[in-house]
N, C-alpha and C positions, 0 to 999 in steps of 0.2 A: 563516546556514545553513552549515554542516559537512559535507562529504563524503566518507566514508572507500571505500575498496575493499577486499572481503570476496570470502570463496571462495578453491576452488582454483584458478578457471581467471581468476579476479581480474577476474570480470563483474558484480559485483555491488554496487551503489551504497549503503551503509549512508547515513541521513541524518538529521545532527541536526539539531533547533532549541532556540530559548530558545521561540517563540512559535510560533503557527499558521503552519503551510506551505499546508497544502489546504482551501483557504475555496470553496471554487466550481471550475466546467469550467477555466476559465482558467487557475487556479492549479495544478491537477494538471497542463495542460499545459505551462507554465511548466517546472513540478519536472522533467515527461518530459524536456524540450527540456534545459534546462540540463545534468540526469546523461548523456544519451547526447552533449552537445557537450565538457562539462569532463572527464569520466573513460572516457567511450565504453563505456558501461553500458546493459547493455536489462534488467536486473532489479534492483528498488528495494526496499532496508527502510528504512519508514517505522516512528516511532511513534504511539499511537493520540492522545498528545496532542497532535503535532502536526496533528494533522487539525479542524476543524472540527465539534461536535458533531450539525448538524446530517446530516452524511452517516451518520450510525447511525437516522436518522430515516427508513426508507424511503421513507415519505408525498413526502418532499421529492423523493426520482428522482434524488437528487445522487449516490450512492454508482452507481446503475446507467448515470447518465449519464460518471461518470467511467469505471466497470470499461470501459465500451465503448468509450472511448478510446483505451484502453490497448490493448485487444484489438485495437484496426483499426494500431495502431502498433506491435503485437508487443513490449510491454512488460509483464512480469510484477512484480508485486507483493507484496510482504509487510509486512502492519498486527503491530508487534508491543504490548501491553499485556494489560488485563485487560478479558474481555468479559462476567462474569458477573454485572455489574451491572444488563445488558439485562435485561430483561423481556420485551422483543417477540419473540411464538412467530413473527412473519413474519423478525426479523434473526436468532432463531436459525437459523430455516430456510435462510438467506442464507447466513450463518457455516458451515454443514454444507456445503453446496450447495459453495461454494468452497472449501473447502479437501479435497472430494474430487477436485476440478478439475486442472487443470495452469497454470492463469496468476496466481490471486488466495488470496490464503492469511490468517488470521487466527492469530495464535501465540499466545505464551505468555512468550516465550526468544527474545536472537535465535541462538543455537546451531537453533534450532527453524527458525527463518526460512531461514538458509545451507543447511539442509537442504531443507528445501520449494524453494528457487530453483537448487539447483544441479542 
C-alpha cells in the first residue's frame, strides 16, 4: 500500500494498491487508523478496485457497516472507478444518496474526488 497527500490544505490521503485494501469492518478500520497515524489525514481516495466486491453488494451490510464507521470517526471518503456496470437500482440509489452528502463520495476522476473532499 502507497500513500500519497492530495489537496490544498494537504489533508487528504490518496491510496494505492496492487491488491485488495477493504475486505471487511476491520480492514476499513485498519486503512482509517493507519492514514490518520502515517500522514495525519481524516479524508481518503480510495480506488474501487481496491475494495472488495462484495461491499457494492448491499445485501451483504459491508458497505453501510463501513460508511458508519467512518462517520462516528469523522473520516470522509472518496471510492474513485467505474460504477456503471451495477445494475442494482438499490446501489444506484446508495451512489446518489452519497454523493449528494458531505462524507462519502463515488467518482469518476480523482480531480473529481480532491474536489468532493476538500
Amino acid at each position: 500500500m502507497n500513500i500519497t497527500i492530495k489537496g490544498i490544505n494537504k489533508n487528504i490521503a490518496e491510496v494505492h494498491s496492487e491488491g485488495l485494501i477493504i475486505t471487511d469492518v476491520q480492514s476499513a478500520l485498519d486503512l482509517m487508523a493507519t492514514v490518520r497515524y502515517e500522514v495525519d489525514c481524516d479524508r481518503i481516495i480510495i480506488y474501487k478496485t481496491s475494495i472488495a466486491e462484495d461491499f457494492f453488494k448491499l445485501s451483504t451490510r459491508l458497505a453501510g457497516d463501513i460508511l458508519q464507521k467512518y462517520v462516528n470517526y469523522q473520516m470522509k471518503l472518496a471510492i474513485v472507478g467505474d460504477f456503471s456496470g451495477y445494475m442494482s437500482k438499490a446501489l444506484k440509489d446508495f451512489i446518489y444518496e452519497s454523493n449528494n452528502g458531505k462524507d462519502f463520495f463515488f467518482v469518476s476522476a480523482i480531480e473529481e474526488a480532491i474536489e468532493k473532499l476538500s
